[in-house]
Structure formats: C-alpha cells, structure tokens
N, CA, C and O atoms as a Tripos MOL2 file, in Angstrom:
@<TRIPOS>MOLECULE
protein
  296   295    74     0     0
PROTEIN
NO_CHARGES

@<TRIPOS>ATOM
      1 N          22.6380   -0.4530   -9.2050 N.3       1 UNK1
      2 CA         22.3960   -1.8640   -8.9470 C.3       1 UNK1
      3 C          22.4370   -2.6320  -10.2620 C.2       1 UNK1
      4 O          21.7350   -2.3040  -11.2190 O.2       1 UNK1
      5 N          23.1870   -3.5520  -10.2810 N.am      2 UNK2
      6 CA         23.0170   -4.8990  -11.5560 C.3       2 UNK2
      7 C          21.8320   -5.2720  -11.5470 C.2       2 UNK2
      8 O          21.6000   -5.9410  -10.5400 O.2       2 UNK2
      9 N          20.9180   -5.1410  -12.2460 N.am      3 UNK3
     10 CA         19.4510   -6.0510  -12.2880 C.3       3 UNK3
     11 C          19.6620   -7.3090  -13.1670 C.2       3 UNK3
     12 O          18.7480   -8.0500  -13.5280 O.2       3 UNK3
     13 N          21.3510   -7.5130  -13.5560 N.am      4 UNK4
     14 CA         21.3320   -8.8650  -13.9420 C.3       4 UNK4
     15 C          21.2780   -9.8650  -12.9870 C.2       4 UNK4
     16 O          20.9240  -10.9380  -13.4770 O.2       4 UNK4
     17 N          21.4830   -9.8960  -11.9030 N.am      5 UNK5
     18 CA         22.2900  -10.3340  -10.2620 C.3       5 UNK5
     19 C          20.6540  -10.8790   -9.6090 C.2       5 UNK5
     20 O          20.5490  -11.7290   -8.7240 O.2       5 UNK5
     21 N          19.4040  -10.1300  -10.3160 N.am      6 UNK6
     22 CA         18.1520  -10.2910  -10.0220 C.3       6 UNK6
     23 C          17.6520  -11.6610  -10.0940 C.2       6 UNK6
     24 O          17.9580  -12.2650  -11.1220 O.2       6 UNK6
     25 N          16.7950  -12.4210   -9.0390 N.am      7 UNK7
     26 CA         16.4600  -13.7260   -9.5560 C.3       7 UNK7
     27 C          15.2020  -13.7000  -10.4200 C.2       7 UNK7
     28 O          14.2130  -13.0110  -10.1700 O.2       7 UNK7
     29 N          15.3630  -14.6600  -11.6390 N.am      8 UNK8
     30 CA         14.2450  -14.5950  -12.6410 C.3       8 UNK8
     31 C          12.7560  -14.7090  -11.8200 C.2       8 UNK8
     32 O          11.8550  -13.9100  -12.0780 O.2       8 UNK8
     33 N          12.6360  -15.4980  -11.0760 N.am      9 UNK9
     34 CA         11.0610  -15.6180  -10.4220 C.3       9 UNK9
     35 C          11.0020  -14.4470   -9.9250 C.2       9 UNK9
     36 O          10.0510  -13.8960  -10.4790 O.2       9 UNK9
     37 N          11.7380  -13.3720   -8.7940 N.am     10 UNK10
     38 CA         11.3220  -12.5310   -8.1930 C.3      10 UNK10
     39 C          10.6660  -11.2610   -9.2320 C.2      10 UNK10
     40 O           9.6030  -10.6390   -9.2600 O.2      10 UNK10
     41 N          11.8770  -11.2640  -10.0120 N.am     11 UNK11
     42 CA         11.9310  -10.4910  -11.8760 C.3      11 UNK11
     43 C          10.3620  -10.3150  -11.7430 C.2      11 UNK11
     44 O           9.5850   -9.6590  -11.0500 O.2      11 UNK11
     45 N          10.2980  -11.2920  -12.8230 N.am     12 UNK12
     46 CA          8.5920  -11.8020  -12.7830 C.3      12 UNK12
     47 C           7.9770  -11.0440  -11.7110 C.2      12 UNK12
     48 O           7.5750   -9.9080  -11.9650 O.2      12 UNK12
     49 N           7.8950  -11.3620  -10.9430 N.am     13 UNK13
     50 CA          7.1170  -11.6640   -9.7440 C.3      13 UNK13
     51 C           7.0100   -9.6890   -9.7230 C.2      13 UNK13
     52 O           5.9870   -9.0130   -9.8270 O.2      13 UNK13
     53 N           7.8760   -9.3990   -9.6190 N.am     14 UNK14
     54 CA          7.7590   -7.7490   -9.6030 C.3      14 UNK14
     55 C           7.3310   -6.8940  -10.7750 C.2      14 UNK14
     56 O           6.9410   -5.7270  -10.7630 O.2      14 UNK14
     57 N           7.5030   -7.8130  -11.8950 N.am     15 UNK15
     58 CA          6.7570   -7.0970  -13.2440 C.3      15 UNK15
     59 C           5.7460   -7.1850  -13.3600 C.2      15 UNK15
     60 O           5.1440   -6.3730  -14.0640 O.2      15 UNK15
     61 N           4.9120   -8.5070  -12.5390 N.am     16 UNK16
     62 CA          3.3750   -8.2180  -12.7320 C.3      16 UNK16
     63 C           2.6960   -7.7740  -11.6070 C.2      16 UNK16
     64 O           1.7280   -8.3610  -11.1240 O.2      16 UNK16
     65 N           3.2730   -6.5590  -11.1010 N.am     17 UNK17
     66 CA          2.5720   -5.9740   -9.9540 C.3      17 UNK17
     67 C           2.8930   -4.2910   -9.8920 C.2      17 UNK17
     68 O           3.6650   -3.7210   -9.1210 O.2      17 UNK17
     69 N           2.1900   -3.7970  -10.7760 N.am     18 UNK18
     70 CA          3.0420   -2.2780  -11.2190 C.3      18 UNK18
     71 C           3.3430   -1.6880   -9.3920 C.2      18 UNK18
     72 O           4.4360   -1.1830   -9.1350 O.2      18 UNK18
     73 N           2.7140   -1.7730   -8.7370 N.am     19 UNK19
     74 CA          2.2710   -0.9700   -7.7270 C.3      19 UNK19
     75 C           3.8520   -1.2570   -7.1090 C.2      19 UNK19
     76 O           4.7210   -0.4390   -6.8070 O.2      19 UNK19
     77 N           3.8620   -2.7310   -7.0480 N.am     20 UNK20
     78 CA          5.4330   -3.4480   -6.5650 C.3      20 UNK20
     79 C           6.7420   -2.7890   -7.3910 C.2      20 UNK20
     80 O           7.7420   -2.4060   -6.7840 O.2      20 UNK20
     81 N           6.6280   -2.7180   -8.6490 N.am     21 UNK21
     82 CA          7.3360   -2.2660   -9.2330 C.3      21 UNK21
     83 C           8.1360   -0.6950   -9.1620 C.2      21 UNK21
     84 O           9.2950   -0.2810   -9.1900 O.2      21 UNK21
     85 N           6.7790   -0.1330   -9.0540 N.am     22 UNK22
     86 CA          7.1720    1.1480   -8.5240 C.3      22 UNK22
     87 C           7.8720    1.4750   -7.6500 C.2      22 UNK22
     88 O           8.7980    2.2750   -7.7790 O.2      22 UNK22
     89 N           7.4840    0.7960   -6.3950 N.am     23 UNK23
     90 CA          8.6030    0.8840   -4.8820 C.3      23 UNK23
     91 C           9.5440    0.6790   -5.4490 C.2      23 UNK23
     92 O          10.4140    1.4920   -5.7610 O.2      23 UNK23
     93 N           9.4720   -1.1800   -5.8010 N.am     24 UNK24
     94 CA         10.6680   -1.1340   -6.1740 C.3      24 UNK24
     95 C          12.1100   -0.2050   -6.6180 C.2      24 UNK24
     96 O          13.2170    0.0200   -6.1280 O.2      24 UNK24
     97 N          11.3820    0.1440   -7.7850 N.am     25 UNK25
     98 CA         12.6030    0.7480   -8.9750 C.3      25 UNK25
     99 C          12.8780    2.0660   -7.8010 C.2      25 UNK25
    100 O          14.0570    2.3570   -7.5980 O.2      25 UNK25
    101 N          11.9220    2.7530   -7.1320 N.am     26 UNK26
    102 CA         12.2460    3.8590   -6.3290 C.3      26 UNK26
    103 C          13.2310    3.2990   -4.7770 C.2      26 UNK26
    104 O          13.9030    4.0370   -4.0560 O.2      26 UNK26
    105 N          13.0910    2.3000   -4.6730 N.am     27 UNK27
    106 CA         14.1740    1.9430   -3.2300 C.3      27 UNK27
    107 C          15.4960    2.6140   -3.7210 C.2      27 UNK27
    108 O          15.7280    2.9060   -4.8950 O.2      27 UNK27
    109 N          16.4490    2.8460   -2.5110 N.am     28 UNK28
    110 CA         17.8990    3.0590   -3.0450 C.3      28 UNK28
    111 C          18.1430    1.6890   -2.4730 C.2      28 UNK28
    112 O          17.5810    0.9800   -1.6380 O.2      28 UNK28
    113 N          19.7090    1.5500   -3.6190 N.am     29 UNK29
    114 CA         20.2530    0.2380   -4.2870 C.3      29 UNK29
    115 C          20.5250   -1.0310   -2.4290 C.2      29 UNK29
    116 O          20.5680   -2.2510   -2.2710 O.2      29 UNK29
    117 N          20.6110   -0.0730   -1.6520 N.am     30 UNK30
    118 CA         21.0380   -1.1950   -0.0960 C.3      30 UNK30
    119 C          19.1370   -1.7100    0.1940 C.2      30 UNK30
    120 O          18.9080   -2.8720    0.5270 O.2      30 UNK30
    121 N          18.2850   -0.9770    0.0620 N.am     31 UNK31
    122 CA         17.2790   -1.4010    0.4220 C.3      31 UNK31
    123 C          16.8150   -2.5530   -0.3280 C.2      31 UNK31
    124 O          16.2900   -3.5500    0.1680 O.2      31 UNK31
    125 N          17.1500   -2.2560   -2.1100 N.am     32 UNK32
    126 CA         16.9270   -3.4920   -2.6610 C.3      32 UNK32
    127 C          17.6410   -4.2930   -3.0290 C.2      32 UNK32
    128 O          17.1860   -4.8300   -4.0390 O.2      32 UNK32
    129 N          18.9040   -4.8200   -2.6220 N.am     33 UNK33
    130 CA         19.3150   -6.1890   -1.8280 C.3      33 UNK33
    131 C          19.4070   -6.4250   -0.9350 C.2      33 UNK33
    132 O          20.4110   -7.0700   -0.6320 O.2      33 UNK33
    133 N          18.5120   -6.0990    0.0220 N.am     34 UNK34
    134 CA         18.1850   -6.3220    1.4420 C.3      34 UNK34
    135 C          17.1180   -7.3520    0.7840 C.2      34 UNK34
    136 O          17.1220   -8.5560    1.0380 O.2      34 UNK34
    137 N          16.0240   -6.5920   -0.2660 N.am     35 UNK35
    138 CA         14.8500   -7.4000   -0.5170 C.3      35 UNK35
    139 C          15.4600   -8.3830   -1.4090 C.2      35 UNK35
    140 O          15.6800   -9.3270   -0.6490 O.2      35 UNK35
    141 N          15.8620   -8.7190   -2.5710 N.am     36 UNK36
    142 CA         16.6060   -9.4550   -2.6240 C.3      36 UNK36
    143 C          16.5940  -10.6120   -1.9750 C.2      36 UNK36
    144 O          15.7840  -11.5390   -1.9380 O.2      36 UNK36
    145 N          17.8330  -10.3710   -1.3650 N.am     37 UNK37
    146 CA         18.3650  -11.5320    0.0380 C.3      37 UNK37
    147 C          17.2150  -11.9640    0.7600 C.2      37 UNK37
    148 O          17.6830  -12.8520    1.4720 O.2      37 UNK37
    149 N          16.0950  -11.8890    0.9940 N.am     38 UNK38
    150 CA         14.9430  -11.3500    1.8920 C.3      38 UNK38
    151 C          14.2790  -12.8390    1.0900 C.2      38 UNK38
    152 O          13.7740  -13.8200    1.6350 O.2      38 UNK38
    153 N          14.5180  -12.5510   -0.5000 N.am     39 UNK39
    154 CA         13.5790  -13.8750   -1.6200 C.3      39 UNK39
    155 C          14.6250  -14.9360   -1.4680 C.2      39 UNK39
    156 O          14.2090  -16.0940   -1.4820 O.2      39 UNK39
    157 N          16.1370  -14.7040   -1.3000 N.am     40 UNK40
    158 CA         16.2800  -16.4540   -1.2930 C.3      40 UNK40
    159 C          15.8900  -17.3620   -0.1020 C.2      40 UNK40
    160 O          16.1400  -18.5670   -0.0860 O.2      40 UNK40
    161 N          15.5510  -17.0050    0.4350 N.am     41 UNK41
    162 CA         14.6030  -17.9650    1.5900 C.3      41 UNK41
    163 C          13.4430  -18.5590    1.2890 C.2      41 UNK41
    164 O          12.8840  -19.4300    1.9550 O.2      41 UNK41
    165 N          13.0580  -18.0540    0.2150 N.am     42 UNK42
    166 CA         11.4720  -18.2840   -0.2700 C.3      42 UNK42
    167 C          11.3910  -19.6860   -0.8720 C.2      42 UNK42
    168 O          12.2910  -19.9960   -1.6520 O.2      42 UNK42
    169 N          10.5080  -20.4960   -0.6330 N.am     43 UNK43
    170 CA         10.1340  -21.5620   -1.2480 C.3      43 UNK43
    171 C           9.3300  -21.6510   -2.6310 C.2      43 UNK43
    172 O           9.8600  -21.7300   -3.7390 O.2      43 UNK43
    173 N           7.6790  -21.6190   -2.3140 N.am     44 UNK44
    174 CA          7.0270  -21.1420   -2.5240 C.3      44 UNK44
    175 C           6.5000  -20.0250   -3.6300 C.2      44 UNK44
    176 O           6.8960  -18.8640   -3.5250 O.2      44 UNK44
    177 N           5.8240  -20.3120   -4.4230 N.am     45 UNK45
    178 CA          4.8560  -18.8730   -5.3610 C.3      45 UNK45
    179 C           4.1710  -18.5400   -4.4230 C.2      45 UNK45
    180 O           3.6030  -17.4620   -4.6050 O.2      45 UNK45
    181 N           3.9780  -19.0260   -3.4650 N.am     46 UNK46
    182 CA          2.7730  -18.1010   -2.4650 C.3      46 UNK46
    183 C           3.8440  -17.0060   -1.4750 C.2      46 UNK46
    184 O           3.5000  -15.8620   -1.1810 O.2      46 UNK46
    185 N           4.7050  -17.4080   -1.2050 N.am     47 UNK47
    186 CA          5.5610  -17.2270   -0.5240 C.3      47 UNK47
    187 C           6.3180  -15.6930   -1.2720 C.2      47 UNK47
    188 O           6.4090  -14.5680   -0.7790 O.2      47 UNK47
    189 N           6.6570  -16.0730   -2.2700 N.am     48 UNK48
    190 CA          7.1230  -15.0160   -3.3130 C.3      48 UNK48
    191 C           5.6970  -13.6990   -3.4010 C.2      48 UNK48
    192 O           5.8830  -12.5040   -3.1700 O.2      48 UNK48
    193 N           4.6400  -14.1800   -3.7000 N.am     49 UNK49
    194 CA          3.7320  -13.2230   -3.7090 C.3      49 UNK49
    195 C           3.2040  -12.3930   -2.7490 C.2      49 UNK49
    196 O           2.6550  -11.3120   -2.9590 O.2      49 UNK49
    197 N           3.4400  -13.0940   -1.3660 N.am     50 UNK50
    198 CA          3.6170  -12.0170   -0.2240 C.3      50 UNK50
    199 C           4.5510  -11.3380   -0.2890 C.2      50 UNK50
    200 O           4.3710  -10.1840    0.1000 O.2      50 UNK50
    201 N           5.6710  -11.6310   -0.6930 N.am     51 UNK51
    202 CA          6.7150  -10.8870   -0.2330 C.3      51 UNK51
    203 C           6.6030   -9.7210   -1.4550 C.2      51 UNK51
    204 O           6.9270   -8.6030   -1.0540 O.2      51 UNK51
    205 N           6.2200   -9.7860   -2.8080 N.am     52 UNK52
    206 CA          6.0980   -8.8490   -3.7210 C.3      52 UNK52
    207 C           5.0380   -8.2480   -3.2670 C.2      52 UNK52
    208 O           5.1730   -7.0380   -3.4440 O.2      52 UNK52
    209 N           3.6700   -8.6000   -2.5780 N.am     53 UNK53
    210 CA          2.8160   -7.5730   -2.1500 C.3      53 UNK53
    211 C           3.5200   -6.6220   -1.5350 C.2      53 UNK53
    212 O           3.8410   -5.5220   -1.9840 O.2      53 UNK53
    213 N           3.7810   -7.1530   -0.3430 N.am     54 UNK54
    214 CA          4.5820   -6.6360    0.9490 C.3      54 UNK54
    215 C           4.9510   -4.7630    0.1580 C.2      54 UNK54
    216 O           4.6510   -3.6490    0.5860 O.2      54 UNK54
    217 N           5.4600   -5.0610   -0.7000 N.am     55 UNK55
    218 CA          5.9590   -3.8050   -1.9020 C.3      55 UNK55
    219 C           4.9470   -2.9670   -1.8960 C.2      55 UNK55
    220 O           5.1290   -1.8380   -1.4400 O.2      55 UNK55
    221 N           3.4990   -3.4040   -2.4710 N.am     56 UNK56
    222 CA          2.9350   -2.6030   -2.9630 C.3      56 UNK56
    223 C           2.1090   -1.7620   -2.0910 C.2      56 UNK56
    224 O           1.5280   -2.4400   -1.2440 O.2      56 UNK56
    225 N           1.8040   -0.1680   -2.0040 N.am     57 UNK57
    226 CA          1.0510    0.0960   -1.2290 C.3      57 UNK57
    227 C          -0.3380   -0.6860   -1.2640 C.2      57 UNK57
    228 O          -1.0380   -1.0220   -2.2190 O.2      57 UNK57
    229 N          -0.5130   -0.8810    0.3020 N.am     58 UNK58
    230 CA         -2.3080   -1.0150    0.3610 C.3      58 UNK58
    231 C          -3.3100   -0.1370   -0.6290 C.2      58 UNK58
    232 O          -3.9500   -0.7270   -1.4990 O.2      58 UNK58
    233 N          -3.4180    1.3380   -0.4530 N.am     59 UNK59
    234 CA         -4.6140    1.9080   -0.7320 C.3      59 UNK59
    235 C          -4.3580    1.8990   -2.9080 C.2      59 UNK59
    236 O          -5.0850    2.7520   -3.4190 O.2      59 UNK59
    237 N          -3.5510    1.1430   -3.8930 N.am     60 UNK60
    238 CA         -3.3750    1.1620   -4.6470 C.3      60 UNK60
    239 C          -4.1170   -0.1260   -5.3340 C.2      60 UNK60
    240 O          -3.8200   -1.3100   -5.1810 O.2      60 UNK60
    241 N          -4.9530    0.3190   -5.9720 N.am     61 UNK61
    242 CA         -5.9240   -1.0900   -6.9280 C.3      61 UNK61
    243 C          -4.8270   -1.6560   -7.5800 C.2      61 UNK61
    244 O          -3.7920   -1.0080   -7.4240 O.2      61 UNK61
    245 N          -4.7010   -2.9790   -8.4770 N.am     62 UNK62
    246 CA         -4.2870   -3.3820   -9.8010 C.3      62 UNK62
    247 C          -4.1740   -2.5530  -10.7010 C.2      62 UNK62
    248 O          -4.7190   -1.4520  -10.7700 O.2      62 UNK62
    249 N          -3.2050   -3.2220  -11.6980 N.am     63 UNK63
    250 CA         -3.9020   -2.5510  -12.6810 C.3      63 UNK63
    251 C          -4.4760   -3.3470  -13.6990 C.2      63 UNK63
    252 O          -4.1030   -4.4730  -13.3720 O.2      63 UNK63
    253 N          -5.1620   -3.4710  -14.7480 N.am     64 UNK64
    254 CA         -6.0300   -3.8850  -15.3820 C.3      64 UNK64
    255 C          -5.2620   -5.5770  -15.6830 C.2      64 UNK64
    256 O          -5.8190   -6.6150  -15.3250 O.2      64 UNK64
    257 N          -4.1280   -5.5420  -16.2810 N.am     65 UNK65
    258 CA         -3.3020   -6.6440  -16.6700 C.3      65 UNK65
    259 C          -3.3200   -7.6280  -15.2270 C.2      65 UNK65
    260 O          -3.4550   -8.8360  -15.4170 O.2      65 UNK65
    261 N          -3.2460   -7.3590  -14.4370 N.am     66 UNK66
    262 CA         -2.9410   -8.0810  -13.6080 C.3      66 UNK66
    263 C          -4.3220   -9.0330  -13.1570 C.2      66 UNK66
    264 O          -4.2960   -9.9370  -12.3220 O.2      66 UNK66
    265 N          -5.2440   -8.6840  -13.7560 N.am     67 UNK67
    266 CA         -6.7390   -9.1400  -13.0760 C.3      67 UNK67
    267 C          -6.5060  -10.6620  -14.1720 C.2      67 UNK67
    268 O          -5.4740  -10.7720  -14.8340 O.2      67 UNK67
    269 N          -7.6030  -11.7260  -14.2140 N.am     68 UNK68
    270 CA         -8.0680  -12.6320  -14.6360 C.3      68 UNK68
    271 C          -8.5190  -12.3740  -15.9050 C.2      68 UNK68
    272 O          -9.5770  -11.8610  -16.2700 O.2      68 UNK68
    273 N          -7.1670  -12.9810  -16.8170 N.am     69 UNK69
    274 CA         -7.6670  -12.7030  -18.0820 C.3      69 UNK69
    275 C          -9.2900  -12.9110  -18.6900 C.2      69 UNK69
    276 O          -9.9680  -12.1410  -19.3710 O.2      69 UNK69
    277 N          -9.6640  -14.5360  -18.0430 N.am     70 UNK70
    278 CA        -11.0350  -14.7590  -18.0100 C.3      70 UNK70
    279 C         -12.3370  -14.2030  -18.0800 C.2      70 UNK70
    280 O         -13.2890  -14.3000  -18.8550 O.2      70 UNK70
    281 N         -12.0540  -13.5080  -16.8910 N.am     71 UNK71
    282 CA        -12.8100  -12.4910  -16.5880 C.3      71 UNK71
    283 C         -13.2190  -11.4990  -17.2510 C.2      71 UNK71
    284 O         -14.3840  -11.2830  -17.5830 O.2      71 UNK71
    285 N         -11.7900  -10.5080  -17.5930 N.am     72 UNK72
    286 CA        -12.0520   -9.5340  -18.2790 C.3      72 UNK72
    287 C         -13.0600   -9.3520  -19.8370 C.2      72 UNK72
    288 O         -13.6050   -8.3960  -20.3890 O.2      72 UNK72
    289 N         -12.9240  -10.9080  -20.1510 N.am     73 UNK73
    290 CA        -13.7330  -11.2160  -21.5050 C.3      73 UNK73
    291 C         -14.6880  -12.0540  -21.5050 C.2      73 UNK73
    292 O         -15.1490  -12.6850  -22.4560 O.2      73 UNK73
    293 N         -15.1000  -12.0590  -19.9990 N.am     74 UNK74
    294 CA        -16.6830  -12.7210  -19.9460 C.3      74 UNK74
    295 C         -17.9900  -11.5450  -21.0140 C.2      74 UNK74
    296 O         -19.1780  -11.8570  -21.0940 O.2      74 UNK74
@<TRIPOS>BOND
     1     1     2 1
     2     2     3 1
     3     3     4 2
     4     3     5 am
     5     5     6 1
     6     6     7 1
     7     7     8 2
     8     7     9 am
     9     9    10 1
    10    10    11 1
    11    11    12 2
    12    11    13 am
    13    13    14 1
    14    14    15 1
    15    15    16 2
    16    15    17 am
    17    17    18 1
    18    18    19 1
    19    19    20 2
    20    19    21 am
    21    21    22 1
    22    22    23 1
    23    23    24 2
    24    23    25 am
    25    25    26 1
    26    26    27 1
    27    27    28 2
    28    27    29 am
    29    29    30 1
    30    30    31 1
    31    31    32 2
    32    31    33 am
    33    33    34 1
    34    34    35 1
    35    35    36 2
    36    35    37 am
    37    37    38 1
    38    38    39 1
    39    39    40 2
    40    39    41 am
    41    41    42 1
    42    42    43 1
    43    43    44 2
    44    43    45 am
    45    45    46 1
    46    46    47 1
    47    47    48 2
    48    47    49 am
    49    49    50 1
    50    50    51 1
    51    51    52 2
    52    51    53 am
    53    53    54 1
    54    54    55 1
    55    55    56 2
    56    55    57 am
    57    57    58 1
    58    58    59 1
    59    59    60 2
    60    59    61 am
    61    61    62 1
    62    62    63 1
    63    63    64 2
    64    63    65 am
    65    65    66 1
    66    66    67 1
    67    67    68 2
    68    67    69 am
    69    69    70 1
    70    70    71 1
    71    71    72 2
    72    71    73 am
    73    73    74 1
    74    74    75 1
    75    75    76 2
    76    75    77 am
    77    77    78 1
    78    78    79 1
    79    79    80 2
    80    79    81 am
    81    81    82 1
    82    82    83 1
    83    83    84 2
    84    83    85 am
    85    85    86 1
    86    86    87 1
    87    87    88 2
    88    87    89 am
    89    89    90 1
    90    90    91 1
    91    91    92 2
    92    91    93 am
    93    93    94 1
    94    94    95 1
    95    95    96 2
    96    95    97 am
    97    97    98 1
    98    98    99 1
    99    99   100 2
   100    99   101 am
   101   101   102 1
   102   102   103 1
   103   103   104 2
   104   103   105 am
   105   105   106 1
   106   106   107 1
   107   107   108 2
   108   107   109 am
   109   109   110 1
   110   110   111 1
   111   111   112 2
   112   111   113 am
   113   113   114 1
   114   114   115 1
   115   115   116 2
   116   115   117 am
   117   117   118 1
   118   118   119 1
   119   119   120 2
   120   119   121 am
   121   121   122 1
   122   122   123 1
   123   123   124 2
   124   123   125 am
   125   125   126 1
   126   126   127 1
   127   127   128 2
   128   127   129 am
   129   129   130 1
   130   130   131 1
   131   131   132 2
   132   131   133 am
   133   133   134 1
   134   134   135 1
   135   135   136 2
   136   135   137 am
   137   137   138 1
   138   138   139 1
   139   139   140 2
   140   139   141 am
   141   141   142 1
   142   142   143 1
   143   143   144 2
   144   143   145 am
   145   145   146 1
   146   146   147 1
   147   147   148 2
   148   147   149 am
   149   149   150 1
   150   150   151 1
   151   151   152 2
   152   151   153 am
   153   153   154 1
   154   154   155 1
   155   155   156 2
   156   155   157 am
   157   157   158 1
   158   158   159 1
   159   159   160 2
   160   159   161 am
   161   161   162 1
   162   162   163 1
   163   163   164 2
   164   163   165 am
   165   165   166 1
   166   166   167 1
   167   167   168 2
   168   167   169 am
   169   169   170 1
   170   170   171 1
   171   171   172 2
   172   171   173 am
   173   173   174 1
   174   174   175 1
   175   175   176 2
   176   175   177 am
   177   177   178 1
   178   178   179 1
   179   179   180 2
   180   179   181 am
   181   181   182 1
   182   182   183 1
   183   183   184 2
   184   183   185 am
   185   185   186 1
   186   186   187 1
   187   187   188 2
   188   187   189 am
   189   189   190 1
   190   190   191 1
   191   191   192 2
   192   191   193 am
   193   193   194 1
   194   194   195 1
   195   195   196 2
   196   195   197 am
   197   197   198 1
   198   198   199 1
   199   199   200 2
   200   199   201 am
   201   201   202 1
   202   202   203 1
   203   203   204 2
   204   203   205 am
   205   205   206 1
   206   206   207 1
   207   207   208 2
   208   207   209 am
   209   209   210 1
   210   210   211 1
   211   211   212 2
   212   211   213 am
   213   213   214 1
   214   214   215 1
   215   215   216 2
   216   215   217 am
   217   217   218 1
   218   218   219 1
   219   219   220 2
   220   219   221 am
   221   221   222 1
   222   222   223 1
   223   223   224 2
   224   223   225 am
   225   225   226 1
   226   226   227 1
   227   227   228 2
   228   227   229 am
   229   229   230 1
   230   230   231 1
   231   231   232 2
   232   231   233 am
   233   233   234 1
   234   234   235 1
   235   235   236 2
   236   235   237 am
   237   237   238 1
   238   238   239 1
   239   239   240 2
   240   239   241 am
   241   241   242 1
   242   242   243 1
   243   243   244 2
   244   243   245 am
   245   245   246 1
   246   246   247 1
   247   247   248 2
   248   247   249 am
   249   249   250 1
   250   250   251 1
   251   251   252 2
   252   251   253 am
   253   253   254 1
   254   254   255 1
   255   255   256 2
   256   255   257 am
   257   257   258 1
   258   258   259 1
   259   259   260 2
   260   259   261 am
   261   261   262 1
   262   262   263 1
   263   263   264 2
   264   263   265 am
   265   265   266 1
   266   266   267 1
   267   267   268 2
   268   267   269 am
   269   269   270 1
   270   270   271 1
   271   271   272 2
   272   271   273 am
   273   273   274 1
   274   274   275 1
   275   275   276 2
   276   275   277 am
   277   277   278 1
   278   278   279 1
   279   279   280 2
   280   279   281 am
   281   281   282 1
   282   282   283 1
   283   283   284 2
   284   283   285 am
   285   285   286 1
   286   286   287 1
   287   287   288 2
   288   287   289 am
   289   289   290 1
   290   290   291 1
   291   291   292 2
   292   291   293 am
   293   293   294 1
   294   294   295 1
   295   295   296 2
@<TRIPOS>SUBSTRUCTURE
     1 UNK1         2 RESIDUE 1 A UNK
     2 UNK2         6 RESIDUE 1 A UNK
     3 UNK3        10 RESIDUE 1 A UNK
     4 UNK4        14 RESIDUE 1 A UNK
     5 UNK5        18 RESIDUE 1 A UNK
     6 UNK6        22 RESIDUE 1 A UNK
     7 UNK7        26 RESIDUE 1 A UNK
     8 UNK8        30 RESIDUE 1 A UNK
     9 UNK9        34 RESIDUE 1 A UNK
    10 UNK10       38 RESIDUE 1 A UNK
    11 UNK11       42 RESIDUE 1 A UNK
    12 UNK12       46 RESIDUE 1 A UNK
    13 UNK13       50 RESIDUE 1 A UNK
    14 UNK14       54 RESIDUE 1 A UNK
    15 UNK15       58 RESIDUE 1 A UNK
    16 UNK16       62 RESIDUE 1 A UNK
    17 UNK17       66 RESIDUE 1 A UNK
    18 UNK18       70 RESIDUE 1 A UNK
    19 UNK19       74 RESIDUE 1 A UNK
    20 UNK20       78 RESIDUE 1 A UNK
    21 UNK21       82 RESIDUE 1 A UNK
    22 UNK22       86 RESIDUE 1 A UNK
    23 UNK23       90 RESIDUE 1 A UNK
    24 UNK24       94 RESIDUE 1 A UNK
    25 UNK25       98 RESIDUE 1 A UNK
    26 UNK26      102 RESIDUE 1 A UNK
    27 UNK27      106 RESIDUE 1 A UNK
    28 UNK28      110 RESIDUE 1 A UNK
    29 UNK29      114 RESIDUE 1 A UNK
    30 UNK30      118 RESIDUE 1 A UNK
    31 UNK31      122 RESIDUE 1 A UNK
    32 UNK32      126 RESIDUE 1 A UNK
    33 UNK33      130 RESIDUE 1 A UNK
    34 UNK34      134 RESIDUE 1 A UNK
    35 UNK35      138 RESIDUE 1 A UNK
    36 UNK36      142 RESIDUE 1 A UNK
    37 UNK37      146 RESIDUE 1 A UNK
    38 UNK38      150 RESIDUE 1 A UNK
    39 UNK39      154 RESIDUE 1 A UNK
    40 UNK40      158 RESIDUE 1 A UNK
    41 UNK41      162 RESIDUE 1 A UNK
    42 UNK42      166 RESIDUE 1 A UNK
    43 UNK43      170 RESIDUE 1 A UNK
    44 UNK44      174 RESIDUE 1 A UNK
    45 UNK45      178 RESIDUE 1 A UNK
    46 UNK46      182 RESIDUE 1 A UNK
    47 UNK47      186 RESIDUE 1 A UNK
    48 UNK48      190 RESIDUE 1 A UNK
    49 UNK49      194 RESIDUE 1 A UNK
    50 UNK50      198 RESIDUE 1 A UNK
    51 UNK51      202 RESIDUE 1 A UNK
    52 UNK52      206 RESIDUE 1 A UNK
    53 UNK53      210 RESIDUE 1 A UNK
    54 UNK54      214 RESIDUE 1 A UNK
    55 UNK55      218 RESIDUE 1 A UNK
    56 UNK56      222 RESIDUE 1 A UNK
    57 UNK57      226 RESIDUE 1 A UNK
    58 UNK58      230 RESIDUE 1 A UNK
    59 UNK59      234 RESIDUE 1 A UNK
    60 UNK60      238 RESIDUE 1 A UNK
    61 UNK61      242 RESIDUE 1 A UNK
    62 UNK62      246 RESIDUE 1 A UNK
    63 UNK63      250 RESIDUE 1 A UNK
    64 UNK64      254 RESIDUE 1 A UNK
    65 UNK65      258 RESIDUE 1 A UNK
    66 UNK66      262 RESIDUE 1 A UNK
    67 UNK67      266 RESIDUE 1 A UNK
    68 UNK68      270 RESIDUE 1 A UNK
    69 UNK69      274 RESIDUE 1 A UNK
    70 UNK70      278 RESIDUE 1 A UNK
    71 UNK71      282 RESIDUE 1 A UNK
    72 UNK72      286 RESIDUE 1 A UNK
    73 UNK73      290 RESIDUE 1 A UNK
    74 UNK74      294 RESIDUE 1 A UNK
C-alpha cells in the first residue's frame, strides 16, 4: 500500500491511537482502503475519532501519550 495516498487528518488520527495503529498496520492492503474510502465521508473530528476507535480493540487501555497532557502533571 502507498501510505502517501493516506489522508493527513486520518494519518494523525491513527498515530495517536497505538491500539488503532496496530490493526491498522496489521490489515491486508484491500481492507485498508476500504477504511480509507470509509474517512472520505467524514466531516467532522468527532466523526474521524469514531471511526479511528472503531480500530482499536475494546479490552486495550491508552497508552500513556494519549491521556491529557494536563493531567499527567497535576
């Protein structure tokens, strides 16, 4: 697969979600331009972030980066 052909928001959108990422990079190449094609419909950052959950297994926490920088340095 070209991951140049990738749209920059989805990009994103899948780099800050290791769990997403993982599926990801493990789909074979028809499954992920199915997903792909699946994001140009998307409006929405909310919209985009379901659909990158959608990726990640349920029973898999975050990982640390992904939490509220805020937070982490209360």
């Amino acid at each position: 697969m070209d991951y140049n052909n990738l749209p920059l928001d989805l990009g994103l959108a899948i780099a800050t979600n290791r769990a997403a990422l993982d599926r990801f990079v493990d789909m074979p190449d028809g499954e992920k331009e199915e997903f792909i094609e699946r994001n140009r419909g998307v409006m929405s950052q909310k919209e985009l972030d379901k659909l990158v959950n959608s990726l990640a297994k349920e029973d898999e926490e975050p990982d640390l980066h992904l939490e509220n920088v805020k937070d982490v340095f209360k």
